[in-house]
Phi, psi and omega in degrees: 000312172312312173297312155334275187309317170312300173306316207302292189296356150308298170306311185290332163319286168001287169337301181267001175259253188017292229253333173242333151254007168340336191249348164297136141342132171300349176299305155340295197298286193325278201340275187317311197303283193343296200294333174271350186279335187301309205299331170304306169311302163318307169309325164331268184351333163284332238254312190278121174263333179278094167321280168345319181266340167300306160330286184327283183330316237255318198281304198298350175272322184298327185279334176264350191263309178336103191096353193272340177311281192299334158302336182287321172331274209313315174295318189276325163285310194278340159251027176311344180276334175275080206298332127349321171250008170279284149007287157298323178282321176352291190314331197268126167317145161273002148210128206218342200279140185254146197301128173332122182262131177285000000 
């Protein structure tokens, strides 16, 4: 049911982005569908009263947040000239990810 509901919200994300990123890059669009399925997930986490299901959440935000700090890095220097996806990135936090322990 849990996986269920995940694929539900994905897909439908997927759904409204199709439709508001037609004009992005495909890199763009993976990025975004990604980030937003992480920021949900981040958004749980407060959410959950149940240890088992917190654990779940907890591991599916870390697999999806993961890495995403330097991709946006990487995305906003490579369309900085394009304003449509400077624009479309605005939304997203530049560090979301927690910093490497020496």
């Amino acid at each position: 049911m849990k996986n269920a509901l995940f694929m539900f919200l994905l897909a439908a994300s997927t759904a409204c982005h199709a439709q508001a990123t037609a004009r992005f890059p495909k890199d763009v669009v993976t990025f975004m569908e990604r980030r937003d399925a992480c920021d949900y997930f981040r958004g749980e986490v407060a959410n959950v009263d149940d240890r088992k299901r917190l654990e779940d959440i907890i591991r599916k935000a870390n697999s999806l947040c993961r890495g995403t700090d330097k991709q946006l890095a990487k995305l906003r220097k490579k369309y900085a000239e394009n304003a449509a996806v400077t624009g479309g990135l605005k939304q997203y936090d530049d560090a979301i990810n927690a910093p490497a322990r020496n």
